[in-house]
DSSP file (Angstrom, degrees, kcal/mol; ACC not computed):
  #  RESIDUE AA STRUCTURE BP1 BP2  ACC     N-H-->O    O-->H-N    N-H-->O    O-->H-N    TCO  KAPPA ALPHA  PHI   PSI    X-CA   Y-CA   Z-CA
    1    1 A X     >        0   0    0      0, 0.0     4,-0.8     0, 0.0     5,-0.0   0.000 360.0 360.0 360.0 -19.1 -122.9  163.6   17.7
    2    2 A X  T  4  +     0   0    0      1,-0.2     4,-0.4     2,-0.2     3,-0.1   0.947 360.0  62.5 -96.1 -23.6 -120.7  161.5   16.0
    3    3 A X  T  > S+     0   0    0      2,-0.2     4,-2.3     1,-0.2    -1,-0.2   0.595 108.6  45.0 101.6 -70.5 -123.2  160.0   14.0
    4    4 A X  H  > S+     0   0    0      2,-0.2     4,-1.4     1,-0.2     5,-0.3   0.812 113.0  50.1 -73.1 -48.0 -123.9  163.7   12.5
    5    5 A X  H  X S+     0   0    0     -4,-0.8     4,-1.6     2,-0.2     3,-0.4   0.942 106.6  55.2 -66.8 -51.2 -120.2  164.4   12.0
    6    6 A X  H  > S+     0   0    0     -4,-0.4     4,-5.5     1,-0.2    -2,-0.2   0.950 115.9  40.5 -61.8 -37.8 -119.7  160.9   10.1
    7    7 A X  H  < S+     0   0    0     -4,-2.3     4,-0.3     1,-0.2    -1,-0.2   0.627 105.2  61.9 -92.7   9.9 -122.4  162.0    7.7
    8    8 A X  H  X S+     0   0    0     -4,-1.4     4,-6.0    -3,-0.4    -1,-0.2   0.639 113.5  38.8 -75.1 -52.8 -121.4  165.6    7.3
    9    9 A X  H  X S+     0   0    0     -4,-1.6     4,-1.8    -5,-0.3     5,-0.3   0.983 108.0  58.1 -87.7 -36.2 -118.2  164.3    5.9
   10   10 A X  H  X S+     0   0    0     -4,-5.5     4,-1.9     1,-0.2     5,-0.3   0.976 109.3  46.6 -44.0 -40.6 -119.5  161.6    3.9
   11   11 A X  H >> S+     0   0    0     -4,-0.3     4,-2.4     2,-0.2     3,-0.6   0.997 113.5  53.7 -52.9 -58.2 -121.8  164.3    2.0
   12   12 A X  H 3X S+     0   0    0     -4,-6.0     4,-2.0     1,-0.2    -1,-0.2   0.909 105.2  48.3 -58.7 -45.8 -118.4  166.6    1.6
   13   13 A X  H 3< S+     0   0    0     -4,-1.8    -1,-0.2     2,-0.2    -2,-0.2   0.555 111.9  52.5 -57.5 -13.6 -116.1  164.0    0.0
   14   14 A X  H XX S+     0   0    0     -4,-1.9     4,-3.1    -3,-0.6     3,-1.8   0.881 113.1  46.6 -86.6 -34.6 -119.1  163.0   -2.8
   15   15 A X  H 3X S+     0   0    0     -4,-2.4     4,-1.6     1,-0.4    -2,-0.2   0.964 115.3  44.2 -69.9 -39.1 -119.2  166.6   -3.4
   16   16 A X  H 3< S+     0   0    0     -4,-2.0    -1,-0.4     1,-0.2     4,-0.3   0.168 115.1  46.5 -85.1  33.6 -115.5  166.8   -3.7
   17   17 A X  H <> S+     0   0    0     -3,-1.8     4,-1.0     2,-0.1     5,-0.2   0.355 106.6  57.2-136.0 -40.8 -115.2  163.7   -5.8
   18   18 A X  H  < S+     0   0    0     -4,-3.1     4,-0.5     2,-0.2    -2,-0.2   0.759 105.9  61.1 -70.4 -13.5 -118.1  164.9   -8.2
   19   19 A X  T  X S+     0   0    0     -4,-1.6     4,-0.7     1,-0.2    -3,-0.2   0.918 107.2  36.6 -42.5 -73.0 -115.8  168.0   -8.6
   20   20 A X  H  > S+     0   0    0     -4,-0.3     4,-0.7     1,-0.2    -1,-0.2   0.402 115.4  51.8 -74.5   3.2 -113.0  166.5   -9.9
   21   21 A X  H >X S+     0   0    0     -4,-1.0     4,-1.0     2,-0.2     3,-0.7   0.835 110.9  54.2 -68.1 -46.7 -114.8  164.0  -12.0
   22   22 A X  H 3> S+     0   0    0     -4,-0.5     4,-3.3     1,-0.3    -2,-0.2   0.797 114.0  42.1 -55.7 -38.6 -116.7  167.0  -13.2
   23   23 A X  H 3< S+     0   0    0     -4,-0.7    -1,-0.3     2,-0.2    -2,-0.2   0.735 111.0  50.9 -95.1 -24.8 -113.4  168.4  -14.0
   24   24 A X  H XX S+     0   0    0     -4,-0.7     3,-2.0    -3,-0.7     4,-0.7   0.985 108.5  50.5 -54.7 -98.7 -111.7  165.4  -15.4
   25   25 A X  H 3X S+     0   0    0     -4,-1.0     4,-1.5     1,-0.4     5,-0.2   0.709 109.4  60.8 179.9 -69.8 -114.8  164.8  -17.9
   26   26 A X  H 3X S+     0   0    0     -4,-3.3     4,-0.9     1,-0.2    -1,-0.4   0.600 114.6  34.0 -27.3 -24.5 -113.9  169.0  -18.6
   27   27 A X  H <> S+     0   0    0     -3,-2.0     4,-1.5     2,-0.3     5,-0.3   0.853 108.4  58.0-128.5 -54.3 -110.6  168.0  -19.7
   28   28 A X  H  < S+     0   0    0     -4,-0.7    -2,-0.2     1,-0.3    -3,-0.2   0.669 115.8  43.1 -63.8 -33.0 -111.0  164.6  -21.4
   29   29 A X  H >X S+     0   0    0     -4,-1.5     4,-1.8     2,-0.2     3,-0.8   0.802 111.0  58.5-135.0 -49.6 -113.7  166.7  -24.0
   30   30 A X  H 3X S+     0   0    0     -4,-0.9     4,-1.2     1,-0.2    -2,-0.2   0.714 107.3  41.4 -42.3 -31.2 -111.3  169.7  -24.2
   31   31 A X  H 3X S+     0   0    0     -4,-1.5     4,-1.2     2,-0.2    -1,-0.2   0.311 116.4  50.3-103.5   1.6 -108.3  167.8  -25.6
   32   32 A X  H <> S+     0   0    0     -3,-0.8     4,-1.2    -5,-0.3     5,-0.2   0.803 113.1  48.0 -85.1 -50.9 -110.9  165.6  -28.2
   33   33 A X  H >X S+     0   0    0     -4,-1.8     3,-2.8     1,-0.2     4,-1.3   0.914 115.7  45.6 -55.7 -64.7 -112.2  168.9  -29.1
   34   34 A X  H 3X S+     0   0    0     -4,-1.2     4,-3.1     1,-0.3     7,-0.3   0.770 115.4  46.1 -19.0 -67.6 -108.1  170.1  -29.6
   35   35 A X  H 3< S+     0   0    0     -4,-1.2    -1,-0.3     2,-0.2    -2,-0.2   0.326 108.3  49.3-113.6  39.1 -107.1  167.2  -31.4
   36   36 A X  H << S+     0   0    0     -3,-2.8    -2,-0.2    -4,-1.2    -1,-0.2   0.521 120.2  43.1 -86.7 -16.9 -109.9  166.8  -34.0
   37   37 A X  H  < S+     0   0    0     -4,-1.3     2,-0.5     1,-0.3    -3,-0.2   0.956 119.9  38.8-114.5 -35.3 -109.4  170.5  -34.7
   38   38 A X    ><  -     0   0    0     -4,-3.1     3,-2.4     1,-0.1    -1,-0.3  -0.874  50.1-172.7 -42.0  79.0 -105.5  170.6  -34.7
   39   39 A X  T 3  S+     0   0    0     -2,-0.5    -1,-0.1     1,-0.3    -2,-0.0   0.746  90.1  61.6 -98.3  -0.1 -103.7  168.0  -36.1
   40   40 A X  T 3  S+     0   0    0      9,-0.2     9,-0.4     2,-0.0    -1,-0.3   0.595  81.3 135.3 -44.5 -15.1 -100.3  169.7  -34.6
   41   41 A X    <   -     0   0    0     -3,-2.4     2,-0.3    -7,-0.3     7,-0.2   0.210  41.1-166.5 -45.0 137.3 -102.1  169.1  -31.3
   42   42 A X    >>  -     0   0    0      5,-1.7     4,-4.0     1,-0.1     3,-2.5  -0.676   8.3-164.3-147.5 108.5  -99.7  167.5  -28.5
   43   43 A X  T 34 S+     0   0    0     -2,-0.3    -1,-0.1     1,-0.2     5,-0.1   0.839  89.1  62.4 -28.5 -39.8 -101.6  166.2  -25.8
   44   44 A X  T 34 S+     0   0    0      1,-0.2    -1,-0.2    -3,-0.1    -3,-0.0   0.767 117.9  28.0 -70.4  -8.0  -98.7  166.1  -23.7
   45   45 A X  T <4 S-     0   0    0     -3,-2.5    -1,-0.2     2,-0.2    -2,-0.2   0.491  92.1-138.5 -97.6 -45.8  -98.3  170.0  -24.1
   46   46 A X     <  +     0   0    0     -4,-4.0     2,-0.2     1,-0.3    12,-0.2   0.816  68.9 112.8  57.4  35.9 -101.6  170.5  -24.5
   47   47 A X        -     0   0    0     -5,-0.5    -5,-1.7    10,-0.3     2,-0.4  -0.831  52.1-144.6-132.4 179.3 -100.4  173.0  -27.1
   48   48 A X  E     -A   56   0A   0      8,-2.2     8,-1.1    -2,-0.2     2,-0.4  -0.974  22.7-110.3-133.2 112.8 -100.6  173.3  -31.1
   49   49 A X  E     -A   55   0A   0     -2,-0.4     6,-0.3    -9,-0.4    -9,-0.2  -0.434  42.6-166.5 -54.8 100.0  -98.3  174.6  -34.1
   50   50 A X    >   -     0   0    0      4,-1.1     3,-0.5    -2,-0.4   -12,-0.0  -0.032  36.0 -57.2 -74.3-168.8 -100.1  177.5  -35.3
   51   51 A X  T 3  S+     0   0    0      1,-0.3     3,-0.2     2,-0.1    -1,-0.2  -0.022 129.1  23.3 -54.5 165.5  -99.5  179.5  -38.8
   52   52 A X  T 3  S-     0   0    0      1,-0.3     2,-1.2    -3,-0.1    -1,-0.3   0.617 126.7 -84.5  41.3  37.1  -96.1  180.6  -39.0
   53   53 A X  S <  S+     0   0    0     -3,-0.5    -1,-0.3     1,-0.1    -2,-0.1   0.030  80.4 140.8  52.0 -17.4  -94.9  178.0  -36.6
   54   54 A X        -     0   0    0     -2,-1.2    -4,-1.1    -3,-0.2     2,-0.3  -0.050  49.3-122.6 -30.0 152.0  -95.5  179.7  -33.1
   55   55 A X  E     -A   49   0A   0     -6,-0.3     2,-0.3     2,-0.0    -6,-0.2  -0.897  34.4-178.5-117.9  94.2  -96.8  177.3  -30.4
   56   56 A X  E     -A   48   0A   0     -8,-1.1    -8,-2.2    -2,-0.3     2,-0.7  -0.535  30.1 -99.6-125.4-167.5  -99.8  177.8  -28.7
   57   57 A X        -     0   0    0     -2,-0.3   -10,-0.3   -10,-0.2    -2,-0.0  -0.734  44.5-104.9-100.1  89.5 -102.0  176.7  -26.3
   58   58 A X              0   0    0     -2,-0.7    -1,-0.1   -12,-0.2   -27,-0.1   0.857 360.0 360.0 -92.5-171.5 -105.2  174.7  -27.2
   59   59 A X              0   0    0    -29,-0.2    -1,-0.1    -3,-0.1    -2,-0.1   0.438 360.0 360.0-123.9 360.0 -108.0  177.4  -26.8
């Protein structure tokens, strides 16, 4: 039984770990996209000086 239990959870922590990689990867390729196409971009914001100076938030 425990045997079953150990590999139950091994299986769930790669799924949850390929999640957030997944999601990470998402993020890392949303802010290149951001700041080739903004060059107001601020990563640290993750927002951008549009027209007429407003600050908004990377699309």
């Amino acid at each position: 039984p425990g045997v079953g239990a150990a590999v139950g959870i091994g299986i769930g922590a790669a799924i949850v770990g390929g999640a957030i990689a997944a999601s990470q990867a998402e993020a890392a390729r949303q802010q290149d996209y951001c700041a080739r196409r903004f060059r107001s971009y601020n990563p640290a914001t993750g927002t951008y000086i549009a027209k007429g100076g407003r600050e908004m938030p990377c699309p």
